[in-house]
Structures are given as C-alpha cells and as structure tokens.
FIKOL-143938 format. One record per residue (C-alpha): residue number from 1; x, y, z. Coordinates in Angstrom, 2 decimals, always signed. Layout:
! FIKOL-143938
<rec k="NUM" xx="X" yy="Y" zz="Z"/>
...
***
This chain:
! FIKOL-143938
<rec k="1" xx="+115.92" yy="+235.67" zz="+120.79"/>
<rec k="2" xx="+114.95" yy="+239.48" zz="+119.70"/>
<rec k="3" xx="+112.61" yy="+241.48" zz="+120.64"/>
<rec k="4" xx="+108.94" yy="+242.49" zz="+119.15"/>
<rec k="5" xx="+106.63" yy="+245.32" zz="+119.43"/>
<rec k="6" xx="+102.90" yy="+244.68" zz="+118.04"/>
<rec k="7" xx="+100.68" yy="+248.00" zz="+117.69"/>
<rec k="8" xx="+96.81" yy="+246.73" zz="+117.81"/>
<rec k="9" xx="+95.63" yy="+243.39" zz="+118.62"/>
<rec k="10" xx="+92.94" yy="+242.67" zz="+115.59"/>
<rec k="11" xx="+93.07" yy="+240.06" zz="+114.03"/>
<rec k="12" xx="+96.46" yy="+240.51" zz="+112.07"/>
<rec k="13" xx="+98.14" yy="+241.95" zz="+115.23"/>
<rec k="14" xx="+97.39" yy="+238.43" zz="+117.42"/>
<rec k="15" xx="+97.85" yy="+236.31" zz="+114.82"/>
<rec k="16" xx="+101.34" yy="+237.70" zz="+114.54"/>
<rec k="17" xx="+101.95" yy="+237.63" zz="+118.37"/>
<rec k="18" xx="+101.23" yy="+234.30" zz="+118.29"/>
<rec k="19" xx="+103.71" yy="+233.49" zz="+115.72"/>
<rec k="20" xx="+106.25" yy="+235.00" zz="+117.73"/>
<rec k="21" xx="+105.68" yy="+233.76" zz="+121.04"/>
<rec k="22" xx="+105.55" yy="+229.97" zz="+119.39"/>
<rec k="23" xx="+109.08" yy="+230.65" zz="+117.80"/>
<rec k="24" xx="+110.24" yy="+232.08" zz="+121.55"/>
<rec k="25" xx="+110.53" yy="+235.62" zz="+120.55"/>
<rec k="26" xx="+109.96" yy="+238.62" zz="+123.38"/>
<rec k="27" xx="+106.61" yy="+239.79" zz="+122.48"/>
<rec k="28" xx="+105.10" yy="+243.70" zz="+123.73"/>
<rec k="29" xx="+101.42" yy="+244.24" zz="+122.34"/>
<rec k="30" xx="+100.41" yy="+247.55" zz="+122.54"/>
<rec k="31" xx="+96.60" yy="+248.58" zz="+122.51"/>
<rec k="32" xx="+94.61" yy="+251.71" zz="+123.77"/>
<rec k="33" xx="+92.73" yy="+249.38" zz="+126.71"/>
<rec k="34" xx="+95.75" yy="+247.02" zz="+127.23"/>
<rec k="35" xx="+93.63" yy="+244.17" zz="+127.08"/>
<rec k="36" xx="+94.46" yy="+241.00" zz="+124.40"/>
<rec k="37" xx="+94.47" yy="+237.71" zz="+124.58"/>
<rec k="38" xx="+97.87" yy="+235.83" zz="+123.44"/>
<rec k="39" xx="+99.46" yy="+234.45" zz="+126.27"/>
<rec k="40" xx="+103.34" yy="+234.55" zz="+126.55"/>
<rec k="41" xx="+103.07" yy="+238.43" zz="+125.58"/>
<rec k="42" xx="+103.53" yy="+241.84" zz="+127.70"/>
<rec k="43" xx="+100.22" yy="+244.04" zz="+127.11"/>
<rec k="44" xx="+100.80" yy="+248.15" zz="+127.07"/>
<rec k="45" xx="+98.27" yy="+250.13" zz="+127.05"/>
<rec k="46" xx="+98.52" yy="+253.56" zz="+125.30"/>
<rec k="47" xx="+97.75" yy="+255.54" zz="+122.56"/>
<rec k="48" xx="+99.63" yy="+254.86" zz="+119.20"/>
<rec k="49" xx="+98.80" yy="+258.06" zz="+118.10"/>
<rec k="50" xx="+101.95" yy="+259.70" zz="+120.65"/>
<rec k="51" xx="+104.83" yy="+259.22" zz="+119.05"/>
<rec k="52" xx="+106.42" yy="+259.54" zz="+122.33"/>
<rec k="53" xx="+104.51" yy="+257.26" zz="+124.74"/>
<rec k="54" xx="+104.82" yy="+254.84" zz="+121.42"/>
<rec k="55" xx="+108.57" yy="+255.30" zz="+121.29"/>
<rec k="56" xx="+109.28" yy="+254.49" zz="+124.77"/>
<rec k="57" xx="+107.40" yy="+251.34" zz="+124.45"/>
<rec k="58" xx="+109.62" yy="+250.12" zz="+121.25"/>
<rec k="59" xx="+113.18" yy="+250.77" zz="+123.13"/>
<rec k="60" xx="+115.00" yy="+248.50" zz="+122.88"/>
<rec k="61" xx="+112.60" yy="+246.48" zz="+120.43"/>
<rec k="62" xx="+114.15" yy="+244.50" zz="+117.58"/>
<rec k="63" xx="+111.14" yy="+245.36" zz="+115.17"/>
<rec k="64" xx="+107.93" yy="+246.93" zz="+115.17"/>
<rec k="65" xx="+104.75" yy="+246.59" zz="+113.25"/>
<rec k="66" xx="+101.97" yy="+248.57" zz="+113.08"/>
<rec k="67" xx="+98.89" yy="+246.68" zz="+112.82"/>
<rec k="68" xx="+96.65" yy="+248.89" zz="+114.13"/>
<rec k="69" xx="+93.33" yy="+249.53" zz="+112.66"/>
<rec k="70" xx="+91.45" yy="+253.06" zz="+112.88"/>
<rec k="71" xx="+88.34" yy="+251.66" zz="+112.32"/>
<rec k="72" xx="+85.15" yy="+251.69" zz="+109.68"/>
<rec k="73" xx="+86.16" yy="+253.50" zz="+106.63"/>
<rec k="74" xx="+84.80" yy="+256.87" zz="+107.71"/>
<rec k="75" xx="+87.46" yy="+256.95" zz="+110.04"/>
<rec k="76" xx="+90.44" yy="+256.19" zz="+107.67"/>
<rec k="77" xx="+91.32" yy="+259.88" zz="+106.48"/>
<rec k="78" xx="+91.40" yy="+260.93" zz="+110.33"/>
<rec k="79" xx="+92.47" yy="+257.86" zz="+112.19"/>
<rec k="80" xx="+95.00" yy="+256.53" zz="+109.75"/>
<rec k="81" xx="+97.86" yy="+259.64" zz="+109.44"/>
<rec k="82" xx="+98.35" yy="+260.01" zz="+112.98"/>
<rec k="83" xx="+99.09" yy="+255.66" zz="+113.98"/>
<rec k="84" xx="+101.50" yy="+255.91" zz="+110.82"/>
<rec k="85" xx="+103.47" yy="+258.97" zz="+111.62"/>
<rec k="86" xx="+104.02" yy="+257.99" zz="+115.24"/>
<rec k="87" xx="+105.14" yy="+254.79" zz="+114.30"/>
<rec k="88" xx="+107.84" yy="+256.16" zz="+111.66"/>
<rec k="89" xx="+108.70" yy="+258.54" zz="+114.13"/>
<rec k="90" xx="+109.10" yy="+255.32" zz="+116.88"/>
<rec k="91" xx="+110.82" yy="+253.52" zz="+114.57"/>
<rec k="92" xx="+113.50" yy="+256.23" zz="+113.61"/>
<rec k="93" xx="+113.97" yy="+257.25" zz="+117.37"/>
<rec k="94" xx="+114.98" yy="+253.52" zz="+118.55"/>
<rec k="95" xx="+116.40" yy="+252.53" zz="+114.98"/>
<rec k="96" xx="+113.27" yy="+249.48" zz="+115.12"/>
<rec k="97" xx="+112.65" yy="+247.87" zz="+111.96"/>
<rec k="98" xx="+109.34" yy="+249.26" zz="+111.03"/>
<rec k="99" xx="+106.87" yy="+246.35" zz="+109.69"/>
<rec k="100" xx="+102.97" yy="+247.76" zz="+108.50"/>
<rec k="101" xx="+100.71" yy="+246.03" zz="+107.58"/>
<rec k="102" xx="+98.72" yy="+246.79" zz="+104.35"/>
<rec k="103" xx="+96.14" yy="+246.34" zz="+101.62"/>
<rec k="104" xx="+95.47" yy="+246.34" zz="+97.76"/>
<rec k="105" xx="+93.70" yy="+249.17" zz="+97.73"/>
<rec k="106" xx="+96.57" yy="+251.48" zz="+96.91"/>
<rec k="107" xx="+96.45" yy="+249.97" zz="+93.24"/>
<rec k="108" xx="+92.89" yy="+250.64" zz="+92.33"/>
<rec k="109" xx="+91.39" yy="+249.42" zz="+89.68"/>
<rec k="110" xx="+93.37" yy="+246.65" zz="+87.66"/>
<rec k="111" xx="+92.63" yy="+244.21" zz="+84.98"/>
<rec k="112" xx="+95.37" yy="+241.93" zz="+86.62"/>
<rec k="113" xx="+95.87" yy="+239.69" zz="+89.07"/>
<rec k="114" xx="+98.00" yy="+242.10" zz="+91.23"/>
<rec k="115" xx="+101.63" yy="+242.33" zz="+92.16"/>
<rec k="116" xx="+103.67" yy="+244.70" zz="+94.33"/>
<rec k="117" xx="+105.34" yy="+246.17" zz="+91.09"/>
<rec k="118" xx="+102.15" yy="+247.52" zz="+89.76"/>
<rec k="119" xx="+101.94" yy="+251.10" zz="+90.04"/>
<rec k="120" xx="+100.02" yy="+253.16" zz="+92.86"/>
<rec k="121" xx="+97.46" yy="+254.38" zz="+90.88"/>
<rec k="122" xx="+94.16" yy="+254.31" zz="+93.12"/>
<rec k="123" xx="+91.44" yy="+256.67" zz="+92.82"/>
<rec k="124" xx="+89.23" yy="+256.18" zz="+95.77"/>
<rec k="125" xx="+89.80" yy="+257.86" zz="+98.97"/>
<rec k="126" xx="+91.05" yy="+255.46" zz="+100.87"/>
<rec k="127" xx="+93.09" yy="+253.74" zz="+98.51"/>
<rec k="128" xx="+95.10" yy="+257.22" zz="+97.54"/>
<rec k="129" xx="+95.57" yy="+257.64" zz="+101.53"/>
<rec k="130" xx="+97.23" yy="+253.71" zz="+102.34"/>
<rec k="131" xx="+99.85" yy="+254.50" zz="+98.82"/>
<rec k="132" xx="+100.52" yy="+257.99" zz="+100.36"/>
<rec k="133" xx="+100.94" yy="+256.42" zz="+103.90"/>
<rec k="134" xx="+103.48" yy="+253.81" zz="+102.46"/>
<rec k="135" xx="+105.33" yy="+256.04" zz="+100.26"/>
<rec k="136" xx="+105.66" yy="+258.68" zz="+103.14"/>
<rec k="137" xx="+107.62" yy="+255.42" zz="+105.28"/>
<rec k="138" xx="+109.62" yy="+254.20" zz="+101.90"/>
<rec k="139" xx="+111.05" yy="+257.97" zz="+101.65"/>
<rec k="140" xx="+112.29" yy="+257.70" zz="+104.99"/>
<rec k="141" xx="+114.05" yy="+254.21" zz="+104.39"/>
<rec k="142" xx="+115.64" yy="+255.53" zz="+101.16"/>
<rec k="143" xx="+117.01" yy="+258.49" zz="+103.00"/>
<rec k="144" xx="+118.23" yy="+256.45" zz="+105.35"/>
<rec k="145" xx="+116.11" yy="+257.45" zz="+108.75"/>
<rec k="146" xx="+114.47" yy="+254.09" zz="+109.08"/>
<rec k="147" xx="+114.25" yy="+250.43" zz="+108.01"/>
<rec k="148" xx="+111.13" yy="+249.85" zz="+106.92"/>
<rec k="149" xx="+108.80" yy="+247.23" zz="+104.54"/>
<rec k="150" xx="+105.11" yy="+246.80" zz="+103.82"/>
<rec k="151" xx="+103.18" yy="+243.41" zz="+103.86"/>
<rec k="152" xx="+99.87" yy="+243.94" zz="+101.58"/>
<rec k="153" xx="+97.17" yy="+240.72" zz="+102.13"/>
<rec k="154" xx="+93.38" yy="+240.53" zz="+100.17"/>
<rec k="155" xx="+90.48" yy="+240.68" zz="+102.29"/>
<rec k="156" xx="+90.74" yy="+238.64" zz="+105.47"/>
<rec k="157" xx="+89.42" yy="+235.03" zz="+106.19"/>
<rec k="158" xx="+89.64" yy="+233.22" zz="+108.79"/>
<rec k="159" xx="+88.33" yy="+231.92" zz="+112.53"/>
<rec k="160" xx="+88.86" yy="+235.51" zz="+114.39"/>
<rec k="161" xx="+87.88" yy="+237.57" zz="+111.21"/>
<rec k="162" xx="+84.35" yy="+238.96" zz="+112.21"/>
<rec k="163" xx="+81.47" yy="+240.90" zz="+110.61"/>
<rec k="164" xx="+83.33" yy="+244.31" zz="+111.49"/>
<rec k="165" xx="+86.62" yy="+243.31" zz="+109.93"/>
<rec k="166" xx="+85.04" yy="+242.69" zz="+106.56"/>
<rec k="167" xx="+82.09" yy="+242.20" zz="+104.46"/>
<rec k="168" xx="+82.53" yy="+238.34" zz="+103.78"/>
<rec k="169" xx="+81.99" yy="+237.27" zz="+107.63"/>
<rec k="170" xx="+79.11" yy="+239.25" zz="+107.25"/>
<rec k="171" xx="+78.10" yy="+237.10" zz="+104.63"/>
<rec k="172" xx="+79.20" yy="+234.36" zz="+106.39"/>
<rec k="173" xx="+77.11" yy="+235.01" zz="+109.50"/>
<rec k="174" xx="+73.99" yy="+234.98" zz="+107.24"/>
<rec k="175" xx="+74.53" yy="+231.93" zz="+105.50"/>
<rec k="176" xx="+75.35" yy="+230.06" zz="+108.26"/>
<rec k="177" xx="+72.24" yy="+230.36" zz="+110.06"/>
<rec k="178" xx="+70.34" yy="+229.58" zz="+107.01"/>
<rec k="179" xx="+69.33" yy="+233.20" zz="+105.82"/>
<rec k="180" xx="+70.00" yy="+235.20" zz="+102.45"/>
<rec k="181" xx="+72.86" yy="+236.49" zz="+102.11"/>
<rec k="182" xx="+72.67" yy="+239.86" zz="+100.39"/>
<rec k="183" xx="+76.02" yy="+240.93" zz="+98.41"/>
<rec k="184" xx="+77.92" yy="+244.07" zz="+96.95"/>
<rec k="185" xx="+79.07" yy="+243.81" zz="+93.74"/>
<rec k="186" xx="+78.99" yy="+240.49" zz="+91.34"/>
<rec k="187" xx="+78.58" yy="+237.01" zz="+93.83"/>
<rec k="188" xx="+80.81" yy="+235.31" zz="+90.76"/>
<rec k="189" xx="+83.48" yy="+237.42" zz="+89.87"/>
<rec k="190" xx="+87.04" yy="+235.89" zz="+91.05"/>
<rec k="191" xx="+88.85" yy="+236.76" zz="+94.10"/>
<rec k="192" xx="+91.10" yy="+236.50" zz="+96.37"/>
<rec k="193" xx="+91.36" yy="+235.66" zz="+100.73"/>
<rec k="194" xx="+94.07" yy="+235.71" zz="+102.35"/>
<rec k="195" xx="+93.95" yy="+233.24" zz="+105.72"/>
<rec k="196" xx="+94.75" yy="+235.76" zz="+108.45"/>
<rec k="197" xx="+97.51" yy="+233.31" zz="+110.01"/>
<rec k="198" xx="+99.37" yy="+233.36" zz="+107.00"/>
<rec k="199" xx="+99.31" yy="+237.09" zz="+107.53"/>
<rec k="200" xx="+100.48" yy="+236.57" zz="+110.83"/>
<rec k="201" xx="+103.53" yy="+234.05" zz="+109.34"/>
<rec k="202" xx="+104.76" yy="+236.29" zz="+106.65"/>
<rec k="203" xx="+104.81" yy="+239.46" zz="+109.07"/>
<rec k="204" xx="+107.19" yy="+237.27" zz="+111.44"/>
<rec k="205" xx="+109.11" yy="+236.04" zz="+108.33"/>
<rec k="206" xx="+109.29" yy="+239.66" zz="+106.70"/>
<rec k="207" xx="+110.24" yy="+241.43" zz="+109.90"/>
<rec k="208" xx="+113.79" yy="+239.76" zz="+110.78"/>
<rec k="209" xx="+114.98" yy="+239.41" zz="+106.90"/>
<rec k="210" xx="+116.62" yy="+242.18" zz="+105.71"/>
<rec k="211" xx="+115.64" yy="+241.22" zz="+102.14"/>
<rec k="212" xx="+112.52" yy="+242.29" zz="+102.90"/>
<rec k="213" xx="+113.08" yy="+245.89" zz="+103.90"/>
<rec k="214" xx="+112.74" yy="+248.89" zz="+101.36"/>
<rec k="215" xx="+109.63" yy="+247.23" zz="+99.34"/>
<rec k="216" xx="+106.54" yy="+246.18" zz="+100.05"/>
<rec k="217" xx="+105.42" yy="+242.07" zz="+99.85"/>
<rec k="218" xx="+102.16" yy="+240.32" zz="+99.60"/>
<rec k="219" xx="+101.05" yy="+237.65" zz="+101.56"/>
<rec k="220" xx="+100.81" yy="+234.24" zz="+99.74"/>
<rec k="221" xx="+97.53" yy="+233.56" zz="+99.18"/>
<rec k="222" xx="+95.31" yy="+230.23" zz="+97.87"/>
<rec k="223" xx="+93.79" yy="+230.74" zz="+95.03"/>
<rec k="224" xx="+90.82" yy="+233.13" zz="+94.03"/>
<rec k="225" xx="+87.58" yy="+231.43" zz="+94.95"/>
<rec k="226" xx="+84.21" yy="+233.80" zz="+94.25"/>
<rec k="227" xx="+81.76" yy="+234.83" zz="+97.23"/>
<rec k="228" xx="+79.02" yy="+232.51" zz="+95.78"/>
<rec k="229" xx="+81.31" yy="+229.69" zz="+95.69"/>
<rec k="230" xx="+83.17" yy="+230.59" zz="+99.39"/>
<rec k="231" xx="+79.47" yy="+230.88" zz="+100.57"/>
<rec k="232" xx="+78.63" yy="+227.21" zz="+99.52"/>
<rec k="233" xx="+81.81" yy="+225.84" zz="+100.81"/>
<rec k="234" xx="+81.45" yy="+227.28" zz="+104.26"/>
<rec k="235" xx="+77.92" yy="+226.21" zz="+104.12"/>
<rec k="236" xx="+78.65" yy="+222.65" zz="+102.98"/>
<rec k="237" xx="+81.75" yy="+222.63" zz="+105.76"/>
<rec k="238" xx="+79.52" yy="+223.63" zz="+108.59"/>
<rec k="239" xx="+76.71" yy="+220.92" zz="+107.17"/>
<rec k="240" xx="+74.30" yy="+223.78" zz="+106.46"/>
<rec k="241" xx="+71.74" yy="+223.76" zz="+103.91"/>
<rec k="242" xx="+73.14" yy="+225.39" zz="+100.54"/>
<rec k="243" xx="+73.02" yy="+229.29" zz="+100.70"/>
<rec k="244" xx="+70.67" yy="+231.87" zz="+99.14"/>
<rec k="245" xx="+73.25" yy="+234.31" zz="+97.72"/>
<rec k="246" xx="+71.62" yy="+237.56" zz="+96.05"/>
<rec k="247" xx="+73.42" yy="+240.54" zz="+94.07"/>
<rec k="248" xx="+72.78" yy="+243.82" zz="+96.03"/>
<rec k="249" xx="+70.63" yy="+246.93" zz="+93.51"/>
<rec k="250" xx="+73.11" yy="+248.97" zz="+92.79"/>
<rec k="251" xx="+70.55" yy="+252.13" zz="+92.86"/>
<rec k="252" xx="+70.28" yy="+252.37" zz="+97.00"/>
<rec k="253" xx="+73.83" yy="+251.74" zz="+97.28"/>
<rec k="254" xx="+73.87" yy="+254.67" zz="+94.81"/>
<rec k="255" xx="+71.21" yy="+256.67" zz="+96.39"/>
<rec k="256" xx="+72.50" yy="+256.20" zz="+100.26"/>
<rec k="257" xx="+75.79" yy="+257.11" zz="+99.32"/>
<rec k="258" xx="+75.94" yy="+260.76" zz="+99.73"/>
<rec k="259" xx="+74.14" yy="+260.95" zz="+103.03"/>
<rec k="260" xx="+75.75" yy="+257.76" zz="+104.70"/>
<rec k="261" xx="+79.74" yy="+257.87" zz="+104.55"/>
<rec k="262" xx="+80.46" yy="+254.59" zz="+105.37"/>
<rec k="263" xx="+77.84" yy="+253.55" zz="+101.96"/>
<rec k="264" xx="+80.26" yy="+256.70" zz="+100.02"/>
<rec k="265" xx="+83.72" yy="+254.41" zz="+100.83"/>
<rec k="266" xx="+81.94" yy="+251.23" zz="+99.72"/>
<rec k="267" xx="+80.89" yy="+252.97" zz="+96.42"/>
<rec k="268" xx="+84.25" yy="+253.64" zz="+95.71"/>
<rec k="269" xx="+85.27" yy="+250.51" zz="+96.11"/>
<rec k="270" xx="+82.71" yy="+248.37" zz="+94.92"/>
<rec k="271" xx="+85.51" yy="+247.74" zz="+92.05"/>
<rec k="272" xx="+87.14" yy="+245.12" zz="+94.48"/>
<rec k="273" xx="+83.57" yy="+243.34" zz="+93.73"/>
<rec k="274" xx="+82.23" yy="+244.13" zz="+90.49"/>
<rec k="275" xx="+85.67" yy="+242.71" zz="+88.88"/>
<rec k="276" xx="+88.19" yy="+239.99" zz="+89.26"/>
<rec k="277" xx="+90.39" yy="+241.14" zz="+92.38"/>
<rec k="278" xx="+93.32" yy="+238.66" zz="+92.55"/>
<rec k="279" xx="+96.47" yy="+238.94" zz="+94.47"/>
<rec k="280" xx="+99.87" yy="+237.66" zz="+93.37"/>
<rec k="281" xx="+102.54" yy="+236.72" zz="+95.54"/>
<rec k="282" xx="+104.82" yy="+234.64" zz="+93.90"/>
<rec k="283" xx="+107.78" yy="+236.72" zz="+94.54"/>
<rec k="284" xx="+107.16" yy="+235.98" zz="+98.27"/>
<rec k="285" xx="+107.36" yy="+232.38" zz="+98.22"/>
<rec k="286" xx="+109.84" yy="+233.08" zz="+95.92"/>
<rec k="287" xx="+112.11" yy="+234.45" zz="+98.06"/>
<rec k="288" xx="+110.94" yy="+233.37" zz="+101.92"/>
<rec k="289" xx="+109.54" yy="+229.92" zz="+100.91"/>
<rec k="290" xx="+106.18" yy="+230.58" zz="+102.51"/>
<rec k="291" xx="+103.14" yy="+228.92" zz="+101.04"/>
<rec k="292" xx="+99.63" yy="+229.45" zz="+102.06"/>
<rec k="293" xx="+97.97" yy="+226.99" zz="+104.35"/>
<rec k="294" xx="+95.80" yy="+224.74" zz="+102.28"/>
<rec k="295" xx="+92.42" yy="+225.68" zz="+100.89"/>
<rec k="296" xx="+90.49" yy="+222.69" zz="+102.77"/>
<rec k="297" xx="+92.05" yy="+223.71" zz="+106.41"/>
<rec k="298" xx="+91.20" yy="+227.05" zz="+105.76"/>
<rec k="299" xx="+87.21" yy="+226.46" zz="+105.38"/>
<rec k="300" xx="+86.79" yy="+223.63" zz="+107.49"/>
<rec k="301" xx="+88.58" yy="+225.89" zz="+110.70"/>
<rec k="302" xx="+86.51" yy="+229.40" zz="+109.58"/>
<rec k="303" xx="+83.26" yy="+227.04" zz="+109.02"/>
<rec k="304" xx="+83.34" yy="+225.91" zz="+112.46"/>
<rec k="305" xx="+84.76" yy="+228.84" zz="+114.17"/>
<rec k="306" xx="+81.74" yy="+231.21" zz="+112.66"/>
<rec k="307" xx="+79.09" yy="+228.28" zz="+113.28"/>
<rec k="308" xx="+80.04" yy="+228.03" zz="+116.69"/>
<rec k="309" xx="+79.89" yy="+231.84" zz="+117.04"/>
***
C-alpha cells in the first residue's frame, strides 16, 4: 500500500481518488473548502497556492498530483503559476513523485493527430502558459530536484463533466432537453474525448511506474467522433428526438472578443474547433497496456447521467 495526495477534486481529481481507493491505496484530497465526495479518502482543506501548508500535507505521501483547476480561462495566467510552483516546491521538499495533469493546448495548431513528441509550439495564451508550466517541472526532474511526469487528455466527457468544465456538456445540456444547440467552430470537423475515468486510470497507472517519469503521456482515448455526430448519439442514447446542431457566426465571437475575456481565450482557440483535433496515445497503451473504455459505455453512462441532471 503507498500513499496518495490529490490537489482539487474536479472531475479528474475524484475520478483518480476513486481509482485509488478501489485498488486500496491511502488516499489525502486536498481542496480550498475540504469538502468532496469519494468515500475511503482523508479531505484537507487548504490553499494549494502555499507551498508550505501544501508541503506538510504531502509528507510522507508516495505521489502527488496536481489536478487542480484555476478556473474559466480568464483566470489561467493568474491562477495557474502559483498551484504549479507550490506543488514543485511540495514535491521537491518531501521527494513526492509529482503527477499534473494536462492538456493539448501546449501544441497549438497541428495538422496531425497529436502525440507527446510534437513540439511545444502554441500561440495562444493559454496554451504558451500550460508548455511553460510543464517545462518549468521537466527542468527540475532533469536536474535532479524532483520526479516528475505529465498526463495530457482531449476535452473531457463523461457523467461528472458539466457545462463549466467544457463546452460539449454545454452542448449536451441543450440537446438533451430538445433545444438548439449553438456551436463554436465547425459541428463536423473530427475530434477527440477523452472519458474522464480513463483519465482517472492512467493518472493511477502513470504515478507508481517509474517509466513514466521525465515525459509527459496522453491518455488513451476512443476514437475522434465530431460534435454533430456526439450530439446525435447522446440524443439517440437518452431516447431524445434528433438534435438541432447550428455553427456559431464567427463575426460576434469576433466582435465580443475584445471587451469580454473569457470570448478573447475562446478566439484563440477556436482552432481546437475549426480543424481536426485528434489525440494519439499509442505509446501509452504501448507501454502501460491501458485501453480506453469502449465507445458504447461511454455514451450510454454520459447520456443518462446528463438526462437525469
């Protein structure tokens, strides 16, 4: 049995504890209100920004991951330096393995179905800030202060993901109760979900194999299905009439931007939408033998979750 530290309980974050506690692993989830809801787990409260209210939670902790969330976009430039430094500064105080959890957006724009060897090359704002942020830890492990690996995913899907955690729940929420859904970018272009408790496996996986540590990994994901097509099979899984899916003007989007700075963020990466966005992690199940839960589960369990809600 070792010992876990979680930092935020989001989606990602309890889907992970879970994981652990089912495989009989000591679990700590740390959150600002010190309220979550997976059972078998300790709950701190505190603030992950202070490295060193953060690093006397993780002594004596096997591994940590940070899977804490600043919030909206907006937020990122502000919220996101402080949770990561703390947590490389936890991590090299207690000699924790250091686990974060990631995105694609570090890449940018690609005419590729993605892979953790393409180069860091993103030009929006918050894409340049998540390569810095992971770079920043990877110096550390090559110098030899900490252990430390990244686990990238594609947008979230899956029963706990909710409107705030991403635009297709949004969509999701429409559809389902027979409205329009409204959409950024093209409804038909390619890409790719990853089910949030196959985040939640390969972070468990990731964080006790020493393979793992010095890179970054992505989470193996089905196939890339397109929004207009995810829309209809939700729809058709939750026995709801077939969905109105329309392509959001580009010219309000374009208009708002400057004045609204969550509408600036999704500007920059309307890209994600506008183009095929496909994640490849073939090196994961390569190595760790994890597959993605199957396509069917997947939609029939987020159909009836978000129906129900």
């Amino acid at each position: 049995m070792s010992r876990h530290l979680v930092i935020g309980a989001g989606p990602t974050g309890s889907s992970l504890a879970e994981h652990l506690v089912a495989s009989g692993q000591t679990v700590r989830v740390v959150t600002r209100s010190g309220r979550m809801s997976t059972a078998g787990a300790e709950s701190v409260a505190l603030d992950a920004t202070d490295p060193e209210a953060l690093a006397r939670a993780a002594d004596g902790v096997d591994v940590m991951y940070d899977c804490a969330n600043p919030g909206p976009y907006p937020r990122w430039e502000t919220g996101w330096p402080p949770l990561a430094a703390a947590a490389l500064s936890a991590a090299e105080r207690t000699g924790a393995v250091l686990v974060t959890m990631g995105n694609l957006y570090g890449y940018g724009p690609v005419d590729q179905p993605m892979t953790p060897a393409l180069p860091l090359a993103a030009t929006s704002r918050t894409g340049r800030l998540r390569a810095r942020l992971w770079l920043d830890a990877l110096a550390a492990h090559e110098a030899g202060r900490v252990r430390t690996t990244e686990v990238r995913a594609s947008d979230y899907l899956g029963p706990t993901v909710r409107a705030e955690h991403g635009l297709i729940a949004r969509y999701g929420a429409s559809v389902l109760a027979g409205r329009a859904a409204s959409v950024v970018g093209d409804p038909d272009a390619p890409h790719s979900w990853t089910y949030v408790p196959d985040i939640g496996h390969t972070l468990e996986v990731l964080g006790r194999d020493e393979r793992a540590w010095g890179r970054a990994w992505h989470v193996p994901t089905n196939p890339p299905v397109a929004i207009r097509a995810l829309l209809e099979q939700l729809s058709t899984a939750a026995g709801v009439a077939s969905p109105v899916v329309r392509r959001m003007p580009r010219a309000p989007l374009t208009a708002l931007a400057p004045f609204v700075p969550l509408l600036g963020h999704v500007r920059e990466l309307r890209y994600q939408f506008d183009r095929p966005f496909v994640i490849d992690a073939a090196e994961t199940t390569e190595a760790f033998g994890i597959r993605p839960t199957p396509w069917a589960e997947v939609i029939d369990r987020t159909a009836a979750a978000w129906a129900a809600r």
